[in-house]
N, C-alpha and C positions, 0 to 999 in steps of 0.2 A: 504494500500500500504506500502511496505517496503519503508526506507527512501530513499534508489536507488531510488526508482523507483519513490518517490514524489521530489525528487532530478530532476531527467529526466523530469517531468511532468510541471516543475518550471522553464524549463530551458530558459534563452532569446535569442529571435530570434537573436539581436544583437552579438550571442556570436562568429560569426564570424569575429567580429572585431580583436581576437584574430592572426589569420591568414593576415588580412591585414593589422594590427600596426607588425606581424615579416617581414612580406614580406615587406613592405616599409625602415623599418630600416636596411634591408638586403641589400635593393639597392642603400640605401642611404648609405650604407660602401662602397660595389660595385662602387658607383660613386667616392666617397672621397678616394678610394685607398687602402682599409682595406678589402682585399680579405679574410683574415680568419673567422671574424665575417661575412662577405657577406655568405660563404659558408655554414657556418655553422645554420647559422638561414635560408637559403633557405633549408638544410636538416632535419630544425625543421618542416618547413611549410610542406616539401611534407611527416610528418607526423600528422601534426593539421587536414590540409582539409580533408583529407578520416575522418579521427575520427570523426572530427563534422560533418560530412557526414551521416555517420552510426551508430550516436547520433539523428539526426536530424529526420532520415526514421524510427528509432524505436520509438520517439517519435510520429510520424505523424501516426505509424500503432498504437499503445497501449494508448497515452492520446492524439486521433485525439480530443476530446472536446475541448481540454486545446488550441491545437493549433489554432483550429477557433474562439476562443476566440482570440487569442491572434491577427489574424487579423483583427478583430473586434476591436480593443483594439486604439485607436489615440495614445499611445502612445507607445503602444510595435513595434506595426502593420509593421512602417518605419524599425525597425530591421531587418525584413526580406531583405532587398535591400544590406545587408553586406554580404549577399551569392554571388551577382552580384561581388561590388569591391573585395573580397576575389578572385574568382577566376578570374579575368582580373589581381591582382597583380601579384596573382603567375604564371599564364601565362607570365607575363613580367619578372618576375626572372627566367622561363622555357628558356626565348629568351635569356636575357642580360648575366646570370649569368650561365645558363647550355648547353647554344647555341644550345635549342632545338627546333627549327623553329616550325617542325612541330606539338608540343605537344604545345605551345606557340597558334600555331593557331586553333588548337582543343578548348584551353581554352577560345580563343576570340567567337567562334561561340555558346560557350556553354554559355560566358558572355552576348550577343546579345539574348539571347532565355530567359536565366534569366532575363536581364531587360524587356524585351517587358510584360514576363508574372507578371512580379510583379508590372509595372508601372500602369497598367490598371487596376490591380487586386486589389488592395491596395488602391490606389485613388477609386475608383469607390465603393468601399465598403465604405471609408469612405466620401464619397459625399451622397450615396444613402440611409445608414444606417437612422432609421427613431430618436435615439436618440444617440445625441452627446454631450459630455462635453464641459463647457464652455472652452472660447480659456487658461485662465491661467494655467486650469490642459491636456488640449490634445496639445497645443504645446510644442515642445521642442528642443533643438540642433539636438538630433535624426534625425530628418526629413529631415535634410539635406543631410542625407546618402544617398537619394533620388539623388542628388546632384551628388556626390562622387559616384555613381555608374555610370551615364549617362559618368562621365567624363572620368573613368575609363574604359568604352569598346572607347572611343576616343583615350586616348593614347596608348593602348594596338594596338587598330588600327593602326591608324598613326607609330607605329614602324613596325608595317608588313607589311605595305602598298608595300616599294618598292620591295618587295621580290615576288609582284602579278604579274606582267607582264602589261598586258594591263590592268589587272583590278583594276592597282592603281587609276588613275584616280577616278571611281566612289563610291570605298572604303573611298580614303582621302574627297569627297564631301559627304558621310554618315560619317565621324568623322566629317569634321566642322559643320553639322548639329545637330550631337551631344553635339559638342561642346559649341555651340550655344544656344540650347534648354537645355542643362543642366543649362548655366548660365541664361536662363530664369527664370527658374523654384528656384535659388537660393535666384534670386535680390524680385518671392513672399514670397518665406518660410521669410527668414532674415527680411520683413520689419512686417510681422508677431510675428516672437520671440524678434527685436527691440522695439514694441511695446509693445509687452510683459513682456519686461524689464521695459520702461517708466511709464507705466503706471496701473500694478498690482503689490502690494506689494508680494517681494522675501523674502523668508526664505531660510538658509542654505542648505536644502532638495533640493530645487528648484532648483540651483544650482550645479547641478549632472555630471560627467563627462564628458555626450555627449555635453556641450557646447562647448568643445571646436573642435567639430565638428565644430562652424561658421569658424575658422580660416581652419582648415582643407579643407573645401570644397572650399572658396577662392584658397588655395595654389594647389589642383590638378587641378582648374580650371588652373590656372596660368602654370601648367607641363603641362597640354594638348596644349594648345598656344603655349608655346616652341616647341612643336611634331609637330604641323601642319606648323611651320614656318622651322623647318627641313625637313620638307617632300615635302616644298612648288615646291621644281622643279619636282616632280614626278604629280603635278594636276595644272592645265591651272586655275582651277578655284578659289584655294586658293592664286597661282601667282597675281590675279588679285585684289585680298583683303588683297596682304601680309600687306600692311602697317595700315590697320585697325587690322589683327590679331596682331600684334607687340602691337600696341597700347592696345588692349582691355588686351593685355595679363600682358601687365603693370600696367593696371589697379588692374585686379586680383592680381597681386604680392602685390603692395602696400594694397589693400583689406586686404591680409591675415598679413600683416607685423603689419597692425594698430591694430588688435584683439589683437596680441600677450603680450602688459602690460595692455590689459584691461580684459584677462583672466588672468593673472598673480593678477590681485587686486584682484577681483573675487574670487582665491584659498587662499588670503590672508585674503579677509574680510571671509570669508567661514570656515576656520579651524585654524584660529588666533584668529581674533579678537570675531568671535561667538562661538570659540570651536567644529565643528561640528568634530566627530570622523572620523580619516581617516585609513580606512579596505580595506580590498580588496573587489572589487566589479569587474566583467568581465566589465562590462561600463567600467572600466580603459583603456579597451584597444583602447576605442575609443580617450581619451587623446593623448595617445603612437602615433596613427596613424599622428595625425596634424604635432606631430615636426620631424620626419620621413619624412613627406611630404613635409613640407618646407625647408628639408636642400638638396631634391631632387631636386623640382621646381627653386630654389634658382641659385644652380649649374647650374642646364637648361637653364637659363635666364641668365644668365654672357655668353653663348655662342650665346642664339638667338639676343640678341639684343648688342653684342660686349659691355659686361660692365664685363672685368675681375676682377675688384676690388670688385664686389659680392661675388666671392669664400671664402673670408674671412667670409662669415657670415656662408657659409655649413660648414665649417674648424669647427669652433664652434658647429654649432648645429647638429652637429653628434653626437656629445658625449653626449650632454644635449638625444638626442633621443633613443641612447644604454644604458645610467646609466635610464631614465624613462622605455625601455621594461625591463632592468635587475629586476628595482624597483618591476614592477608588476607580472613579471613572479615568482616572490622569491614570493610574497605574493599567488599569484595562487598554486603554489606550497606548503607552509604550508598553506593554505586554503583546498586542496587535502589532503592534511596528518591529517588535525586536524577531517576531516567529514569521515576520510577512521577509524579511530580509534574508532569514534564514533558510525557505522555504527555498526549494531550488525553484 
């Protein structure tokens, strides 16, 4: 194989995180009042997703081996679910940002088809498969993208909801369901990779960017709770649970806020104090995603639960979230330059 082409064959399923760390940090300017960077990085994205799209389909029809492997794989396998939040993101940058309802809602029905087929598909593969690594090497942050996908056809939902007519109603009672069952499915994976922490010895390696997925998947828990408590007069039945969703949704907030200096040590003990070299790796872009999302969620929550003195903390991590995609895009970027040079 040409290197393209073992390039393509190599490529991770996660690499759609690409797409949903611009499209977050897009809407996280959008919300904070920095329409140029908003607009601009939404017309990055509707040039990412077709591309890893049609990266994705050449890879599946030329190294189809590569790719059953790779859902075979505990740990690549969960990459595949950043197809899901990719496109539920950019459908919400479709809505917010390009005031495209109905292309918004094309994206949500095509997020809902994505998740169903990879939740079952993916789990069930890796329940059924007859040999599996132990928990140290097949768990990881990754998995949680599992997470961050259920939660993201929730708020992608919940923003289209009232725009359905009569069919808000049982829309917004399939996002809290969502909602719901995603935070299920968080509070196993987390007490899994908490474990995993405690009680098998880490090295620097281990320690890879999708950790910081655990905060990530808290904080769009936390956005989706904000969406369903704005949409609560459009369903009888979220009305009736508003004050448990307020609550849980606080929860989630606090969840993701507590991650945030305990990933911060983590990248400290990790390429400080043990030297581990810091390159670009598309995993990065699963980093990018978290603080993108919490300067989102953040904002959100200062309006559901009337606490304006939160803004102060999006006002902030806006920028920590635009200088982190600038970071990684520059590094993708001569990462592209140095293998295009290379390339015979």
């Amino acid at each position: 194989m040409t290197s393209t082409s073992t390039r393509l064959a190599a490529m991770h399923p996660a690499y759609f995180a690409l797409v949903m760390a611009t499209g977050i940090v897009s809407l996280a300017c959008h919300t904070m009042g920095l329409p140029l960077p908003a607009k601009g990085l939404f017309a990055c994205n509707l040039a990412f997703y077709p591309a890893l799209w049609i990266l994705t389909l050449v890879r599946f029809v030329r190294h189809r081996a590569q790719v059953v492997a790779d859902l075979r794989n505990h740990s690549r396998s969960v990459g595949f679910f950043t197809t899901v939040a990719a496109t539920c993101v950019l459908g919400t940058q479709c809505f917010l940002i390009g005031g495209a309802y109905q292309a918004a809602l094309a994206f949500w029905v095509s997020g809902i088809a994505l998740w169903a087929l990879l939740t079952y598909a993916v789990f069930t593969i890796i329940i059924v498969k007859p040999e599996k690594p132990v928990l140290a090497e097949g768990i990881n942050g990754g998995w949680l993208v599992s997470v961050v996908a259920a939660q993201s056809v929730c708020v992608l939902g919940a923003q289209l909801a009232p725009g359905l007519g009569d069919h808000s109603p049982p829309v917004l009672t399939f996002c809290l369901a969502m909602w719901l069952g995603g935070g299920m499915l968080y509070l196993w994976i987390i007490s899994l990779i908490f474990y995993r922490y405690a009680f098998f010895t880490m090295s620097p390696s281990d320690l890879a960017p999708p950790y910081w997925i655990n905060m990530g998947a808290a904080a769009i828990s936390t956005l989706a709770g904000t969406m369903l408590v704005a949409a609560a007069p459009h369903s009888p039945v979220i009305q009736q649970v508003l004050p448990f969703v307020r609550g849980l949704t606080l929860l989630w907030w606090a969840t993701a806020s507590w991650w945030i200096p305990m990933l911060v040590i983590f990248g400290v003990w990790r390429h400080i104090i043990r030297r581990f070299p810091l390159r670009y790796d598309p995993l990065y872009w699963g980093a990018v995603f978290p603080l993108g999302m919490y300067t989102v969620c953040t904002a959100r929550l200062s309006r559901a639960v009337d606490a304006a003195y939160l803004l102060s903390i999006s006002r902030v991590f806006v920028y920590v979230a635009l200088g982190a995609w600038t970071l990684v895009a520059t590094g993708m970027t001569l990462s592209l330059v140095r293998r295009g040079r290379s390339s015979p």
